[in-house]
C-alpha positions as CSV (number, residue, x, y, z in Angstrom):
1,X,22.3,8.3,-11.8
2,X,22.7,10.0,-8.2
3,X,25.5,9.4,-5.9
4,X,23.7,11.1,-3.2
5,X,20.6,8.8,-3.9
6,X,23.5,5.8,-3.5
7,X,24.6,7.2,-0.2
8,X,21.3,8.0,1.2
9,X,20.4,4.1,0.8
10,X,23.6,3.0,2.0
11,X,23.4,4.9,5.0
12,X,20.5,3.2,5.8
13,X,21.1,-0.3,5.1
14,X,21.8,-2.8,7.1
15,X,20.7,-0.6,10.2
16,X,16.9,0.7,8.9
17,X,16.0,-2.3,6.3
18,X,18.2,-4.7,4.8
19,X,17.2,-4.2,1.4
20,X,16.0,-0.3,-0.5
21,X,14.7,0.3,-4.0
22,X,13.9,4.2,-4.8
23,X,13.5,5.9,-8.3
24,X,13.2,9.0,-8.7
25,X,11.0,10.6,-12.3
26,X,10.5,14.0,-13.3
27,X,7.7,14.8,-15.7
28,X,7.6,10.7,-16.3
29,X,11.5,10.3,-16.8
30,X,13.6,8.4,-14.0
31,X,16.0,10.8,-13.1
32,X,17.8,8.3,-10.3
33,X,17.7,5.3,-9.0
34,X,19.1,3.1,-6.8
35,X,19.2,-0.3,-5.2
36,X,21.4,-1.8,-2.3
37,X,21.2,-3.9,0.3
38,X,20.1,-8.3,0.4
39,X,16.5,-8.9,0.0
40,X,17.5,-12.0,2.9
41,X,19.9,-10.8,5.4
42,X,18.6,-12.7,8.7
43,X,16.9,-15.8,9.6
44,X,15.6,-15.1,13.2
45,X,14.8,-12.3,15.8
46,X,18.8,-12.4,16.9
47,X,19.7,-11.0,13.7
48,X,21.5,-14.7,12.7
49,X,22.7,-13.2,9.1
50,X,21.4,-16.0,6.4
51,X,23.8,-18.3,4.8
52,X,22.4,-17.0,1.0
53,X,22.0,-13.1,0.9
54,X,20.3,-12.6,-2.9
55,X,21.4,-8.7,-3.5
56,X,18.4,-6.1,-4.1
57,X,18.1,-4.7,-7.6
58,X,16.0,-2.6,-9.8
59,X,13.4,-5.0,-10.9
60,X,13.0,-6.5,-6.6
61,X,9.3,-6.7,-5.4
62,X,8.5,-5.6,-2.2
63,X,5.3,-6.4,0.4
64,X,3.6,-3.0,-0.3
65,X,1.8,-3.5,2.6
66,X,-1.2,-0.3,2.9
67,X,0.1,1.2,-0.5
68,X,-2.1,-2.0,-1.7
69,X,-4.8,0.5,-0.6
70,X,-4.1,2.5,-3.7
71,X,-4.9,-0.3,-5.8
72,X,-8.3,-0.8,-4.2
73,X,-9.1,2.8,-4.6
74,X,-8.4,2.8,-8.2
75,X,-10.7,-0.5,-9.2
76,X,-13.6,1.1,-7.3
77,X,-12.5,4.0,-8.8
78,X,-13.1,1.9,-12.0
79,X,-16.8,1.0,-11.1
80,X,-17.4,4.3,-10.3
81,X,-16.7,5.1,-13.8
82,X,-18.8,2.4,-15.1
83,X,-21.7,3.4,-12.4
84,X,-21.7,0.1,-11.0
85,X,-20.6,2.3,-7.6
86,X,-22.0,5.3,-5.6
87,X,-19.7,6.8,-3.1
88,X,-22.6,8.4,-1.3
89,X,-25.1,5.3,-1.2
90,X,-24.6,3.6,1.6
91,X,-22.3,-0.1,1.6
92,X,-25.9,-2.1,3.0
93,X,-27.0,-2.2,-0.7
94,X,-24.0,-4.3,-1.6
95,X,-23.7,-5.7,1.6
96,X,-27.0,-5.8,3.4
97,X,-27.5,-5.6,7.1
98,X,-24.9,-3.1,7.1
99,X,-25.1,-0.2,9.3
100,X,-26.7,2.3,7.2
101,X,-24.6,5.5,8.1
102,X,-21.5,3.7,5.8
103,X,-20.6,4.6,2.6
104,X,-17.9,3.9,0.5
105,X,-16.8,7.7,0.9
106,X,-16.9,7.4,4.3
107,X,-14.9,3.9,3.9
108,X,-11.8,5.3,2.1
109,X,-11.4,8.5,4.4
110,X,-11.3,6.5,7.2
111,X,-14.6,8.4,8.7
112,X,-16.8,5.1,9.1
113,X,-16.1,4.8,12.9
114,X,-14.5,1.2,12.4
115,X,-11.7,0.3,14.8
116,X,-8.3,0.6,13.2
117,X,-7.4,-3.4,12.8
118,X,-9.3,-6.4,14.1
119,X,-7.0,-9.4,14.3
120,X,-9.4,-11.7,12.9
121,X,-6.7,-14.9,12.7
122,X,-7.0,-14.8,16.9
123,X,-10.4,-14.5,16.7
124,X,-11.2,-17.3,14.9
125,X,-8.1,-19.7,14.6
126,X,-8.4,-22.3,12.1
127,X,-11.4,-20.9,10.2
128,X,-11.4,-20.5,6.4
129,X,-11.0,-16.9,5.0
130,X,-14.7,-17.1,3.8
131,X,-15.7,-17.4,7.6
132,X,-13.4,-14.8,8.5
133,X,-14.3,-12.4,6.0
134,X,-17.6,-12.4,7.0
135,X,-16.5,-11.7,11.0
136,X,-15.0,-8.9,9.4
137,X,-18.5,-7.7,7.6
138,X,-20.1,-7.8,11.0
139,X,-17.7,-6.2,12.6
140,X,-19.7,-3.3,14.9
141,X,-19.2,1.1,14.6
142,X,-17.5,1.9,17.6
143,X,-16.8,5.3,17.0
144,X,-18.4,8.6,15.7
145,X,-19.5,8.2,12.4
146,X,-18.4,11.0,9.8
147,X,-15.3,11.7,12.0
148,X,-13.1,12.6,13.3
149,X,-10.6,10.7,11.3
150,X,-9.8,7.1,12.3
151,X,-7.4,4.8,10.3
152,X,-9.6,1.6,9.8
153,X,-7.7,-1.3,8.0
154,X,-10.9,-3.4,8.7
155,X,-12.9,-0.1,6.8
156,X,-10.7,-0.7,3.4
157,X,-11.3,-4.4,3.8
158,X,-15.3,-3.7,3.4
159,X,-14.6,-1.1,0.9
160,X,-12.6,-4.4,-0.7
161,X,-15.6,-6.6,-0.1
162,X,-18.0,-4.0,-1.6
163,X,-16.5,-3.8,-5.3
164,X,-16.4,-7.6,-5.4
165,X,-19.9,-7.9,-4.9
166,X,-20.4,-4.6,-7.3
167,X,-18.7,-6.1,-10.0
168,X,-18.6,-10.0,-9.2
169,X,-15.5,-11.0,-9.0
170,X,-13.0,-11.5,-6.6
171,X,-10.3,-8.7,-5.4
172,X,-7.2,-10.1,-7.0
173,X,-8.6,-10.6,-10.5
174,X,-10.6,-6.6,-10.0
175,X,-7.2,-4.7,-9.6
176,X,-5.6,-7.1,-12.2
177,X,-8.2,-6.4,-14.6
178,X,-8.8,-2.9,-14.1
179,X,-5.8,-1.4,-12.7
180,X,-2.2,-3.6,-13.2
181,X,-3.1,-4.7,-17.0
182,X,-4.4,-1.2,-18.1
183,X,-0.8,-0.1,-16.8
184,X,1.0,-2.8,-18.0
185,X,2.2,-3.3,-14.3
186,X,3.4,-7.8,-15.2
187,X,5.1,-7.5,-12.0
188,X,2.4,-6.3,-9.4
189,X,-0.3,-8.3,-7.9
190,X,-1.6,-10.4,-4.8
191,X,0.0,-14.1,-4.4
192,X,3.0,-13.7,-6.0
193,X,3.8,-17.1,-7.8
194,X,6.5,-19.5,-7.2
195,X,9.1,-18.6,-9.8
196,X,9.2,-14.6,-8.2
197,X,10.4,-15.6,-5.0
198,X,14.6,-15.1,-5.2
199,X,13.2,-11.4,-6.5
200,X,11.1,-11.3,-3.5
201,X,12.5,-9.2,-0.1
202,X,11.9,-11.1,3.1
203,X,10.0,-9.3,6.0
204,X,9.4,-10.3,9.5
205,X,10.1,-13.7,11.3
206,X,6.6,-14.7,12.3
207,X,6.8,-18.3,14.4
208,X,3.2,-18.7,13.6
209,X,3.7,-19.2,9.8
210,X,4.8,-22.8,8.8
211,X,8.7,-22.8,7.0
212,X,11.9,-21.8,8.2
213,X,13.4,-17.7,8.6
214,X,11.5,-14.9,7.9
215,X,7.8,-14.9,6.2
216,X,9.1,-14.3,2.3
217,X,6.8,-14.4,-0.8
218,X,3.3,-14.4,0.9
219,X,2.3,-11.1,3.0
220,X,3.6,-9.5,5.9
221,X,0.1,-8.2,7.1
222,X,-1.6,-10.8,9.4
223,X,-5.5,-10.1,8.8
224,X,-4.9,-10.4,5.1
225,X,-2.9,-13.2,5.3
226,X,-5.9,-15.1,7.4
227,X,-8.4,-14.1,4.3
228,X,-6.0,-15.7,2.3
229,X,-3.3,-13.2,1.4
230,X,-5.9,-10.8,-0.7
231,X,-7.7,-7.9,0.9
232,X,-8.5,-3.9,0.6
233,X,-5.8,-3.1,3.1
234,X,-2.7,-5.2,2.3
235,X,-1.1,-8.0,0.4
236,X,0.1,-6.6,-3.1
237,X,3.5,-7.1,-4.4
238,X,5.3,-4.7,-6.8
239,X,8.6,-3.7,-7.9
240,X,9.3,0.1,-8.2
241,X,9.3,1.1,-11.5
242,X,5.7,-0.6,-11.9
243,X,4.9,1.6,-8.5
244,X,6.0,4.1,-10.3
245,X,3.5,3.9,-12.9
246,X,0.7,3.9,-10.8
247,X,2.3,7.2,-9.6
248,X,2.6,8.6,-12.5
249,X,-0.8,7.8,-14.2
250,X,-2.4,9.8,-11.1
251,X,-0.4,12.7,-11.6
252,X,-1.3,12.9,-15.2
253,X,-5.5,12.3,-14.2
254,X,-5.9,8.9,-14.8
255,X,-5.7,7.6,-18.5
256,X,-6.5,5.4,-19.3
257,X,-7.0,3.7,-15.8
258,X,-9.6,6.4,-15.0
259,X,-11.8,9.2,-16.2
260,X,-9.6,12.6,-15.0
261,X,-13.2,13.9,-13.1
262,X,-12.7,10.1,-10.9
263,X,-8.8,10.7,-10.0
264,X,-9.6,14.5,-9.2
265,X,-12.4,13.4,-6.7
266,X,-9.7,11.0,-5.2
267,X,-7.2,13.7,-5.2
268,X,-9.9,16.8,-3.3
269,X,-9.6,17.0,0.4
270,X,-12.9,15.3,1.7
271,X,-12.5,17.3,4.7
272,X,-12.1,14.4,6.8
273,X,-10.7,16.0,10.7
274,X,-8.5,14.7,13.4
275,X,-5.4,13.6,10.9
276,X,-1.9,14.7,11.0
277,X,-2.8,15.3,7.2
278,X,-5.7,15.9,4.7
279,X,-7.3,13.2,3.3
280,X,-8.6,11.9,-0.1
281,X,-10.4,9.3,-1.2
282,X,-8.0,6.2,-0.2
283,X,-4.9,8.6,-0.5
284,X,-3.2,10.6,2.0
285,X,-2.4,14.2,1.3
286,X,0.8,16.3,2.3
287,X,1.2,13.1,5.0
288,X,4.5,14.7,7.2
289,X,5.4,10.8,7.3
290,X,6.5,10.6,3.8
291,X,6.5,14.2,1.9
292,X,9.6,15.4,3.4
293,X,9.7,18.8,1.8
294,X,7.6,18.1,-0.9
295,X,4.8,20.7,-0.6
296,X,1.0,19.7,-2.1
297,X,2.3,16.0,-2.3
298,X,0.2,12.8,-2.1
299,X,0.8,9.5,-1.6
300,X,0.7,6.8,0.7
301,X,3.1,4.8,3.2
302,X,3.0,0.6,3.8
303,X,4.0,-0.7,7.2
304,X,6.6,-2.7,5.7
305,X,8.9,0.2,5.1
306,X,7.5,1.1,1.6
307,X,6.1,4.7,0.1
308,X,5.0,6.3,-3.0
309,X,4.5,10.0,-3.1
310,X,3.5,12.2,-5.8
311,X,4.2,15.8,-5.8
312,X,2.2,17.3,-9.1
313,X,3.9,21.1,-8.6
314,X,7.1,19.7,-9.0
315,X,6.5,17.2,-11.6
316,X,7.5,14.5,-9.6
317,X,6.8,10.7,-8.8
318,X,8.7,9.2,-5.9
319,X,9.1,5.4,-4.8
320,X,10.6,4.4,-1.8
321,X,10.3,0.6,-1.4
322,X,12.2,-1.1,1.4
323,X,11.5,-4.1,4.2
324,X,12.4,-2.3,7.5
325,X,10.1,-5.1,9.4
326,X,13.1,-7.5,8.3
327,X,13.5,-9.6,10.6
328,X,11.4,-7.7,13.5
329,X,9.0,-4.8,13.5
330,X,9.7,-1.2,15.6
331,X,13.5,-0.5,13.8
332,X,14.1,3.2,14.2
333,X,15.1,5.7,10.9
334,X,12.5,4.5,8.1
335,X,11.0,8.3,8.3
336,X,14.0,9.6,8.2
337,X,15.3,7.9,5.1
338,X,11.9,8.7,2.9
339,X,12.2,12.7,4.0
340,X,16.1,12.0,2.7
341,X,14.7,10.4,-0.6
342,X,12.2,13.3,-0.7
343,X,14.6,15.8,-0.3
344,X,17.0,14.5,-3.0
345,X,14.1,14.2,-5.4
346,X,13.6,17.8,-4.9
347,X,16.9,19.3,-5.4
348,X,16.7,17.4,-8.5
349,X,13.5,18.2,-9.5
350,X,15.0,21.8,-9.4
């Protein structure tokens, strides 16, 4: 539906990611998409090209990586609603023993002076994720509390931790039950099964993980793959169009995922200082990473190459999912390509 969507992708792939999905919807309608590229192109760090190389399509799911944190923001979101969550009372009545200075507010704006990751599976080699997941818990403030901003995966992974306890019941079956079923999202979730893998892009070679080639079908991120593949920060799945509809239910306030007073709260800068952006609750705002020249845009980026950005004053929902980690980390261009995407969403948008 855009040539210049086509080219953008294809000017990208093989030497950014192997594989790119990005749709482009204004006022809820796709307006273009695209797909190009293998979902498998290598096997090792020397860029061996794979003997099978599945092509990307439409309906591919890709590691979403941090844009998982959307879908923690929008269960607790959901227990906010019900009043089984207080963003101001702090985490230690969920989780007691815990620092009393930590909220959940101060959890998903990255303000809880929490170090950024904490590589857990080094830590404690061989443990089970239970064990692990209660290292994490314990893990100790090491900076100023209240700010100045600092990106804490191990923060979301409490804030994760918190809405189990809240609403007892594990992660995985929280954001199905509250978030991807509301939205009709069949494709999205933790542990993809089996039968999704030849839809499934590969990511990085990792010679810890058991199998041959490049980790494919279980996630990319290491500390949620040691709590076994489900935490606040990292490990959903998704394709774009079912990205997409987390996008869009957000732009229109929530419905019926969540009351419109819950998503606006998410949506309000929370005044958190020290970013390169302002910050909601769990969701980035006018982030110069991903917007492009989308002004009043929100969203969020993944590690793995992936993005979703909404800009509400142009009616618009963009998804950008790729795997630029495939088959190393560090490849130069993947900011470039999602302020291309965003640029060609708004000359269409016009």
């Amino acid at each position: 539906m855009s040539d210049r969507l086509d080219a953008i992708l294809a000017g990208a792939v093989p030497r950014v990611c192997s594989a790119a999905v990005a749709l482009v919807a204004v006022d809820g309608a796709v307006v273009a998409a695209s797909a190009t590229g293998e979902l498998v192109r290598y096997t090792d760090t020397d860029f061996t090209l794979a003997g099978d190389r599945p092509p990307a399509r439409r309906d591919s799911l890709f590691d979403l990586a941090s844009i998982s944190k959307l879908f923690t923001t929008s269960a607790i979101g959901s227990l906010l609603d019900e009043g089984l969550l207080d963003l101001d009372e702090p985490v230690a009545t969920w989780l007691p023993g815990r620092d009393a200075r930590i909220t959940l507010r101060r959890l998903l704006t990255h303000t809880a002076g929490l170090q950024p990751i904490r590589r857990i599976d080094l830590e404690l080699p061989g443990a089970d994720p239970a064990t692990r997941m209660g290292a994490m818990l314990d893990t100790p403030i090491t900076a100023p509390v209240g700010g100045p901003y600092l990106y804490s995966d191990v923060g979301m992974i409490m804030a994760g931790r918190v809405a189990e306890v809240a609403a007892g019941a594990p992660l995985d079956a929280l954001v199905r039950a509250r978030v991807t079923e509301v939205l009709g999202l069949s494709d999205t979730g933790y542990r993809p099964a089996p039968e999704l893998l030849p839809r499934i892009a590969a990511t990085e070679w990792k010679p810890e993980r058991p199998g041959p080639g490049c980790v494919r079908g279980e996630v990319h991120d290491e500390t949620s793959h040691a709590l076994g593949g489900v935490a606040g920060h990292a490990g959903v799945f998704g394709t774009a169009d079912d990205l997409l509809s987390l996008g869009e239910t957000l732009r229109l306030g929530g419905g019926p995922m969540l009351r419109p007073e819950t998503v606006a709260e998410m949506l309000r800068d929370q005044g958190a200082e020290g970013a390169p952006f302002r910050h909601g609750l769990g969701v980035r705002l006018g982030d110069p990473g991903i917007v492009g020249p989308l002004a009043g845009a929100f969203g969020h980026s993944g590690f793995t190459g992936t993005s979703l950005v909404v800009a509400p004053a142009h009616r618009l929902t963009v998804i950008l999912l790729t795997n630029a980690v495939h088959p190393v980390r560090g490849r130069d261009g993947i900011r470039d390509l999602r302020a291309a995407v965003a640029a060609e969403a708004l000359r269409l948008a016009a």
